[in-house]
VEXDREN-2710 file (C-alpha; in Angstrom, 1 decimal):
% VEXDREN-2710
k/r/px/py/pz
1/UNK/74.2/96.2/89.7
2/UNK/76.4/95.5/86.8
3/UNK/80.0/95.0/87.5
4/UNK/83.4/94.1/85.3
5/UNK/87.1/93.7/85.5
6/UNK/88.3/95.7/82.5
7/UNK/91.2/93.2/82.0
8/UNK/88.4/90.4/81.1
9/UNK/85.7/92.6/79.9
10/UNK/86.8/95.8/78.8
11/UNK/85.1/95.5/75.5
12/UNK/81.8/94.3/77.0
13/UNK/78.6/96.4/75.9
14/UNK/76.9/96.6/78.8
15/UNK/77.7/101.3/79.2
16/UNK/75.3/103.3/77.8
17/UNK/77.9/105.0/75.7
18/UNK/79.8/102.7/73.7
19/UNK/83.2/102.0/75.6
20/UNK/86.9/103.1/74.3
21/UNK/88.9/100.8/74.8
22/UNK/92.2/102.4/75.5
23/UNK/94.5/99.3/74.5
24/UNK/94.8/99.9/70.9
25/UNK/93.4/103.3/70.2
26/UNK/95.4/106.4/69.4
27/UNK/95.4/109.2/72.1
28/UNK/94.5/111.1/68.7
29/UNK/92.3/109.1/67.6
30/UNK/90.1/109.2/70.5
31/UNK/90.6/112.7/71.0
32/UNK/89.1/113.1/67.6
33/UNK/85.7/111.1/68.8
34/UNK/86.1/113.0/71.9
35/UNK/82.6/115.4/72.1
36/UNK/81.5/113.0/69.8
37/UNK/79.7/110.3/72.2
38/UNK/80.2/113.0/75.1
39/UNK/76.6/115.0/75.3
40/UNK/77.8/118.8/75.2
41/UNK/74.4/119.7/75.7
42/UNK/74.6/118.5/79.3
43/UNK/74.8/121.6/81.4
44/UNK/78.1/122.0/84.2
45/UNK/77.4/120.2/87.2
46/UNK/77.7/123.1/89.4
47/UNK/73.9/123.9/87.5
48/UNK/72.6/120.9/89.6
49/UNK/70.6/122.3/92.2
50/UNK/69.4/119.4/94.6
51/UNK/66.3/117.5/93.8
52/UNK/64.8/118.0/97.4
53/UNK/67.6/119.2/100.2
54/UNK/71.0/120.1/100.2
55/UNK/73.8/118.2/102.3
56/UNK/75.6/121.6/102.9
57/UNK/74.5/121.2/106.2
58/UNK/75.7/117.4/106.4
59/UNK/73.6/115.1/108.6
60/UNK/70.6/114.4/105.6
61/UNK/68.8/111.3/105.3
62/UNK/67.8/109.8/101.8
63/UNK/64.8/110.6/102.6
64/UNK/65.6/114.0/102.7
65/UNK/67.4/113.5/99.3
66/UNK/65.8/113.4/95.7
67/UNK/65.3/110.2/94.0
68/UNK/67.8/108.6/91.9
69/UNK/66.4/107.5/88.4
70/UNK/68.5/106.2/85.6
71/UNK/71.7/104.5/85.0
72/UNK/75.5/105.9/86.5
73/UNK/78.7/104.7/85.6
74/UNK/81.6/104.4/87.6
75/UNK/85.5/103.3/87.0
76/UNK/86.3/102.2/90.6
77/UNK/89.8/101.9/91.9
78/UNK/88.2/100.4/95.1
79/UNK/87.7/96.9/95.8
80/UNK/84.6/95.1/95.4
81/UNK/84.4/94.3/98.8
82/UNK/85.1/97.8/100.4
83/UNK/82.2/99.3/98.4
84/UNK/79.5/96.9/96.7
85/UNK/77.1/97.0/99.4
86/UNK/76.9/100.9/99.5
87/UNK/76.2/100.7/95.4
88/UNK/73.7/97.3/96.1
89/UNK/72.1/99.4/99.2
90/UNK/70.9/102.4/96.4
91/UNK/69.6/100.2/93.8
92/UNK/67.8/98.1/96.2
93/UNK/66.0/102.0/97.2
94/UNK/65.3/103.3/94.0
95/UNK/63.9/100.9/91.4
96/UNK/64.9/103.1/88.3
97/UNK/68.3/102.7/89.2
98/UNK/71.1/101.1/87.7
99/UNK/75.0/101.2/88.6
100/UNK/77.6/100.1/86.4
101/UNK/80.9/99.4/87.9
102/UNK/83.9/99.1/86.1
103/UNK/86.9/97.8/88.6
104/UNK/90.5/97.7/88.0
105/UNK/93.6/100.1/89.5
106/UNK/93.5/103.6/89.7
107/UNK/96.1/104.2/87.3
108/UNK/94.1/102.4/84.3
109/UNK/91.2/104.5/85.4
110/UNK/92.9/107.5/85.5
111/UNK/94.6/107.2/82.0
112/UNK/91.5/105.6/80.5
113/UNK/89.7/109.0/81.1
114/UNK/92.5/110.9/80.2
115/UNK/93.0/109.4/77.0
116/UNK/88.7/109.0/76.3
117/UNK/88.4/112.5/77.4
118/UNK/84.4/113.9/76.5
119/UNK/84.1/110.1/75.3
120/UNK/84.8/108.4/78.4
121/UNK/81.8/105.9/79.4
122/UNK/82.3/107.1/83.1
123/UNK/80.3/109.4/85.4
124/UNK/82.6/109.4/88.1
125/UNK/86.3/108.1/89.3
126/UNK/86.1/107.0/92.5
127/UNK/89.1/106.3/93.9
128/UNK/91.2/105.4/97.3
129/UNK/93.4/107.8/96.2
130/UNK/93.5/111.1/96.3
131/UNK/96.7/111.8/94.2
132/UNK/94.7/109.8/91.9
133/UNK/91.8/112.2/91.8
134/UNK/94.1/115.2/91.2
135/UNK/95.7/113.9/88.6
136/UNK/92.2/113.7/86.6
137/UNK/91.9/117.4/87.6
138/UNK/95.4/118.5/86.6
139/UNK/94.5/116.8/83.6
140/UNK/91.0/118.9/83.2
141/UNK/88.8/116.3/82.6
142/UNK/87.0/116.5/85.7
143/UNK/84.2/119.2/86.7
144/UNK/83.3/121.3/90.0
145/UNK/80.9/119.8/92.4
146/UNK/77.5/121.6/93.1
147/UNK/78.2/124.1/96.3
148/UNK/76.5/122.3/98.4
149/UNK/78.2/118.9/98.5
150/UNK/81.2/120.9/98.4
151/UNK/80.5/122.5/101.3
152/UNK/79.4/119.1/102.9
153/UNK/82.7/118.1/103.3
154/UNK/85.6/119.8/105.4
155/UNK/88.2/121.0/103.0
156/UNK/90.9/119.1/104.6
157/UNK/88.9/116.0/103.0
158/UNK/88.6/117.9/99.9
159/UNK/89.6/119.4/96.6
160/UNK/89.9/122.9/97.6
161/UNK/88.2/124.6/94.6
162/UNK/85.3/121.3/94.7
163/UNK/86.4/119.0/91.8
164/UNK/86.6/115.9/94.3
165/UNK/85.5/115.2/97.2
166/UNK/86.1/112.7/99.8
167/UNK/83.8/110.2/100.7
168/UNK/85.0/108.3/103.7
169/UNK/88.5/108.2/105.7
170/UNK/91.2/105.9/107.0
171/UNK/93.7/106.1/109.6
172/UNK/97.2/104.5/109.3
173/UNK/97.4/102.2/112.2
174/UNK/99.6/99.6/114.0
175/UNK/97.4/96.4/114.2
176/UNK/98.5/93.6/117.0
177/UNK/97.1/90.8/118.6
178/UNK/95.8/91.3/121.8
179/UNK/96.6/87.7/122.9
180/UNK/100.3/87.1/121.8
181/UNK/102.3/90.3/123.1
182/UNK/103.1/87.9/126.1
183/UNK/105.4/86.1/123.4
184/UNK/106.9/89.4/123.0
185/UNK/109.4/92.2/124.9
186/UNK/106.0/94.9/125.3
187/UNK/104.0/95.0/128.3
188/UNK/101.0/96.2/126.3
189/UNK/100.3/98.6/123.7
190/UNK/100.5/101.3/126.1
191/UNK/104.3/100.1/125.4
192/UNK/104.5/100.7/122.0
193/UNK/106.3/104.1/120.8
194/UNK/105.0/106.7/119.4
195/UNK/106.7/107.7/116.8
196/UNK/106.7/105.6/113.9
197/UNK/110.5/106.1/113.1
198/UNK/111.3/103.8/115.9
199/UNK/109.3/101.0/114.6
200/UNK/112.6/100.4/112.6
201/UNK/115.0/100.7/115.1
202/UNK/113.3/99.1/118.5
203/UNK/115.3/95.7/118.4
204/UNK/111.5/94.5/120.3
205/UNK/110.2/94.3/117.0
206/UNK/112.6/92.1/115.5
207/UNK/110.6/88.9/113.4
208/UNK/107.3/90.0/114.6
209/UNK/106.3/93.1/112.8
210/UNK/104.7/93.5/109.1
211/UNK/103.5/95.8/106.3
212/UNK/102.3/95.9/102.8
213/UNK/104.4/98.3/100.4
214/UNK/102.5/97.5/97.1
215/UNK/99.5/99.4/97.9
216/UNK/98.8/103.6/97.6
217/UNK/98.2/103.9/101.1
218/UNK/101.7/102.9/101.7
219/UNK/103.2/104.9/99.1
220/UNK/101.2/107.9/100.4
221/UNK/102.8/106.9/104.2
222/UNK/106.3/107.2/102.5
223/UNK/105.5/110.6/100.9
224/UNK/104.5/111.9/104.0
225/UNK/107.1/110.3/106.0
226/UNK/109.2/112.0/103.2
227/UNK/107.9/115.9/103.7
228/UNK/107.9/114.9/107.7
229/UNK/111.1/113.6/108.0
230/UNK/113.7/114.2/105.0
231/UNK/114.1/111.9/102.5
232/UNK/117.2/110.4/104.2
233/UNK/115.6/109.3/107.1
234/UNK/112.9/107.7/104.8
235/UNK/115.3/105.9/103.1
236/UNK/116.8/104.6/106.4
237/UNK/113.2/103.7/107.9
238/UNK/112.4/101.9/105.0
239/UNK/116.1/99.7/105.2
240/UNK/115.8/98.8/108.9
241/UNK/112.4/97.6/108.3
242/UNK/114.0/95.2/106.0
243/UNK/117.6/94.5/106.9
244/UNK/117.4/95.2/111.1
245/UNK/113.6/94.0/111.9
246/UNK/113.0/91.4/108.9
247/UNK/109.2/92.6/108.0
248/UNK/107.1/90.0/107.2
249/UNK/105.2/91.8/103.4
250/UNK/101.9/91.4/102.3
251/UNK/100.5/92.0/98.9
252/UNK/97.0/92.2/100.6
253/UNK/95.7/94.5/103.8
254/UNK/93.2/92.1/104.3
255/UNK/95.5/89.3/104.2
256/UNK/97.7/91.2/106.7
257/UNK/95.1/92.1/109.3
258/UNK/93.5/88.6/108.9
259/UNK/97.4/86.7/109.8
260/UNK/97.4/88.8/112.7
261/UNK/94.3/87.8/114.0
262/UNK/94.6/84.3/113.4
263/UNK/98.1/84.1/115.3
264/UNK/100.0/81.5/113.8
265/UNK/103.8/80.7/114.6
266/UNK/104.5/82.0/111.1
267/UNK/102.3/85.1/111.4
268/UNK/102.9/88.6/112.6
269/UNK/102.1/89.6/115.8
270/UNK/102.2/93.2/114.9
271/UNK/101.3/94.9/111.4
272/UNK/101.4/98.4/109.7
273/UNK/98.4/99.2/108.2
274/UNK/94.9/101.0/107.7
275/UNK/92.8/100.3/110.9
276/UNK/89.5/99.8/108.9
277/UNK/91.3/96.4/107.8
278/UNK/91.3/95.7/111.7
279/UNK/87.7/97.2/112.0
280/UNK/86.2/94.6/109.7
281/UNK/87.5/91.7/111.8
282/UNK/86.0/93.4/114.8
283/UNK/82.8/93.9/113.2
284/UNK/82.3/90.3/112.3
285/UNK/83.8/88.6/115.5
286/UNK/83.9/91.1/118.8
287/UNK/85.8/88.6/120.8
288/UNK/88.2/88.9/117.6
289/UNK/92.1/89.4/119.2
290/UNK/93.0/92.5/117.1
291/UNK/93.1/95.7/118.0
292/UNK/94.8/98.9/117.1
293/UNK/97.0/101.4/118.5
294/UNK/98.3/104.9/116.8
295/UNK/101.3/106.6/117.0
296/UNK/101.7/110.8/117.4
297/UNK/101.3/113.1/115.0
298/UNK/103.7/111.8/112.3
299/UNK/103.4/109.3/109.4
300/UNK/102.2/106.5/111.2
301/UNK/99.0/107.7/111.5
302/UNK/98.1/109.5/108.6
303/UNK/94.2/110.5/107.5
304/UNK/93.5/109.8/103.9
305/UNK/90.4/109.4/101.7
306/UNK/88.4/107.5/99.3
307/UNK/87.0/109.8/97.1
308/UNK/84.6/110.5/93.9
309/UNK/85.0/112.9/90.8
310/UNK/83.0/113.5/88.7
311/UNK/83.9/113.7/84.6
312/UNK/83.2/116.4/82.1
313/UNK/81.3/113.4/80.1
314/UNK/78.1/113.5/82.6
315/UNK/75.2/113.4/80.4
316/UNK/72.6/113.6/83.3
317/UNK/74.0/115.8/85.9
318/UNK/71.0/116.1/88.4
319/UNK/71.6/111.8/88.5
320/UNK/75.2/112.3/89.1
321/UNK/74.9/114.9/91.5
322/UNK/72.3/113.8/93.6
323/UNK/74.2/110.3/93.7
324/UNK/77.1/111.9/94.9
325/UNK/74.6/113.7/98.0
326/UNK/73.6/110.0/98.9
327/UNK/77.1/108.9/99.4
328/UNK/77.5/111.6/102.0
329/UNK/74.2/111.4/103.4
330/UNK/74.1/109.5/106.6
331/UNK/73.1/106.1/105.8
332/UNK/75.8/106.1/103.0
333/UNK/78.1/107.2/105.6
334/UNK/77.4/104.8/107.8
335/UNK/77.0/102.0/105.8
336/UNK/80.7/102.0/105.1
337/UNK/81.4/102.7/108.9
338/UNK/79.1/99.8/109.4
339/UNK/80.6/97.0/106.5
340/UNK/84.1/98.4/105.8
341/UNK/85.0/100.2/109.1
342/UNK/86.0/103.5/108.0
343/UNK/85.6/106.7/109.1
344/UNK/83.2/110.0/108.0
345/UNK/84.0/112.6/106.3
346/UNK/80.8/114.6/107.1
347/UNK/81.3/116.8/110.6
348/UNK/77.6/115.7/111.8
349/UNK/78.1/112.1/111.2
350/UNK/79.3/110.8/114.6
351/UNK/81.8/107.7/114.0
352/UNK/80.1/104.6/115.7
353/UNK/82.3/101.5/115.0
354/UNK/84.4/99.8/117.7
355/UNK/88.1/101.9/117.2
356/UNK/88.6/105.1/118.3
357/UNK/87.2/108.1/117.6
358/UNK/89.3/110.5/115.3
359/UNK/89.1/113.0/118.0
360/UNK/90.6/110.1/119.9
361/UNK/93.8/110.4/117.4
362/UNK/96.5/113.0/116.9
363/UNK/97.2/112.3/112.7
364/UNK/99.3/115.1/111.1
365/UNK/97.8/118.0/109.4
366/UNK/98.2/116.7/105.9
367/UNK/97.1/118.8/102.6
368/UNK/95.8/115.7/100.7
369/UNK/95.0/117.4/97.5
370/UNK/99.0/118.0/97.5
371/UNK/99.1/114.0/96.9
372/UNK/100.7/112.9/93.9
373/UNK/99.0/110.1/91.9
374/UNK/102.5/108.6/90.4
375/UNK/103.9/109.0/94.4
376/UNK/107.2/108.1/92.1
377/UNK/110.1/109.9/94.5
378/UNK/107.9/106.9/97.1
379/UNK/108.2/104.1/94.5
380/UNK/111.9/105.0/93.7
381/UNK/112.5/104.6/97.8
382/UNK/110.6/101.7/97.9
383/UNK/112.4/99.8/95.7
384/UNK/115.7/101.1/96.2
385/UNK/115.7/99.6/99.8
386/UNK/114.4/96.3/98.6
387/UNK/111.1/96.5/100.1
388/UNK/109.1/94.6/97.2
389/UNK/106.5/92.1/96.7
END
């Protein structure tokens, strides 16, 4: 598999379509070479028929699937980490295959296709963000989904009209360490409140609690909260965790879950976060003393998704397509249960790792194609009320 940063190799060689760098070259200029390097003969996705069987009825194995053959390119928002293994796991099935993986933030992605348009070097955005997916189709250089991968996938986890589609889930979650709540004023989790408005104003959680506010998870949380709860009481939420509790911020998830677990006097004992962060730990060490709890229905433990979309620059549809099936399939499904701890997004894919169960959790009802990719009215918050890294 072929990977880059863009910041150290953006001008590499190494895409079959010579890469645009967006640094220095006109929006008009490119637009000019757009449909130039893009292959306009390359029929609409939606003319991809499956190469054996469909995933409209969810529960497929690759075997069921057709083979891969050839070489995709993705931008990935994701980090390496969360999603390598999934890309490593299809090359190491299908010899002809070849993945080219361009990582860096969403936004760069996002306005490096907008601004390549037809000459973009990537088959598909994927993205832990669905905001950021929208914006690519607000912008109209994304294209539909065949109808069975669209029908694959609820619509709650979706694009409505198909032009993304999640690919996995995460739950917003409030991480703590089993083995240090005795230094603290709960009797247990079963203690904790459920609603996430009072994790700002319970003096209990004074010094002990955390969060990370640079990330689009968080700033997803806040637009929620936001639509939930008014944008003063936001606002007010977002000051007590600063002023009255004294959050402990991380610039990292990872680096948040892994404080808790290691318990330290300086570390958290409790952190806001995605559980799959929490999931990992448990995966690699099941004596491990984190573990999660969720609030009810409300901000706290919102359902998002990572998702892919696919760009009006395909040149081999039937590769892009079916690659797109195999990350929905089962074993792609569970491989990033298994490594990364998060959840399906296909109904008969049962959800096997050690937290619980979605039907376990009450998250609110949440249009997520709604999301906005700048989140700015959640940035402007954010930083009004000081809570920056």
């Amino acid at each position: 598999m072929q990977q880059r940063d863009t910041d150290q190799t953006q001008r590499s060689t190494m895409s079959r379509r010579p890469f645009l760098a967006a640094t220095s070259a006109s929006v008009a200029g490119l637009a000019g070479l757009a449909g130039c390097l893009g292959d306009d003969d390359a029929p609409p996705l939606t003319d991809s028929d499956p190469g054996e069987s469909g995933v409209d009825s969810g529960g497929v194995r690759w075997d069921d699937l057709g083979n891969l053959e050839g070489e995709i390119s993705i931008y990935c928002g994701r980090d390496r980490d969360q999603i390598d293994d999934v890309f490593e796991a299809l090359e190491d099935e299908y010899d002809d295959l070849s993945v080219s993986v361009d990582y860096d933030d969403n936004d760069v992605h996002v306005n490096q296709i907008i601004e390549e348009g037809d000459a973009t070097a990537a088959d598909l955005m994927y993205s832990q963000d669905p905001g950021a997916l929208g914006e690519l189709e607000r912008e109209g250089v994304v294209q539909a989904l065949p109808d069975d991968i669209v029908e694959g996938v609820p619509e709650s986890y979706r694009d409505p009209d198909g032009y993304w589609t999640g690919v996995t889930g995460r739950v917003r979650a409030i991480q703590y360490n089993t083995e240090r709540l005795d230094e603290t004023e709960f009797d247990g989790p079963e203690d904790f409140p459920d609603d996430i408005m009072e994790f700002a104003t319970d003096e209990r959680f004074q010094g002990i609690i955390s969060t990370r506010p640079n990330s689009g998870t968080f700033r997803g949380f806040i637009q929620a909260m936001v639509e939930l709860e008014g944008e003063d009481d936001t606002r007010e939420w977002v000051r007590g965790m600063m002023e009255d509790q004294d959050a402990q911020l991380f610039t990292s998830g990872g680096d948040q879950a892994a404080a808790v677990e290691q318990g330290g006097d300086d570390d958290p004992i409790i952190a806001l976060g995605n559980s799959y962060y929490a999931a990992r730990l448990i995966s690699e060490d099941p004596d491990s003393p984190i573990d999660v709890a969720f609030t009810e229905n409300d901000a706290g433990c919102l359902f998002s998704v990572a998702g892919v979309a696919a760009t009006n620059a395909v040149s081999d549809p039937d590769l892009v397509a079916e690659f797109v099936r195999h990350l929905i399939a089962e074993e792609g499904q569970e491989l990033m249960m298994e490594q990364n701890g998060e959840y399906p997004v296909v109904e008969d894919v049962d959800y096997v790792d050690e937290l619980p169960d979605l039907d376990e959790i009450n998250p609110p009802e949440f249009d997520l194609s709604d999301f906005d990719m700048d989140m700015q009215g959640a940035r402007d918050i954010i930083e009004d009320e000081g809570m920056e890294v």
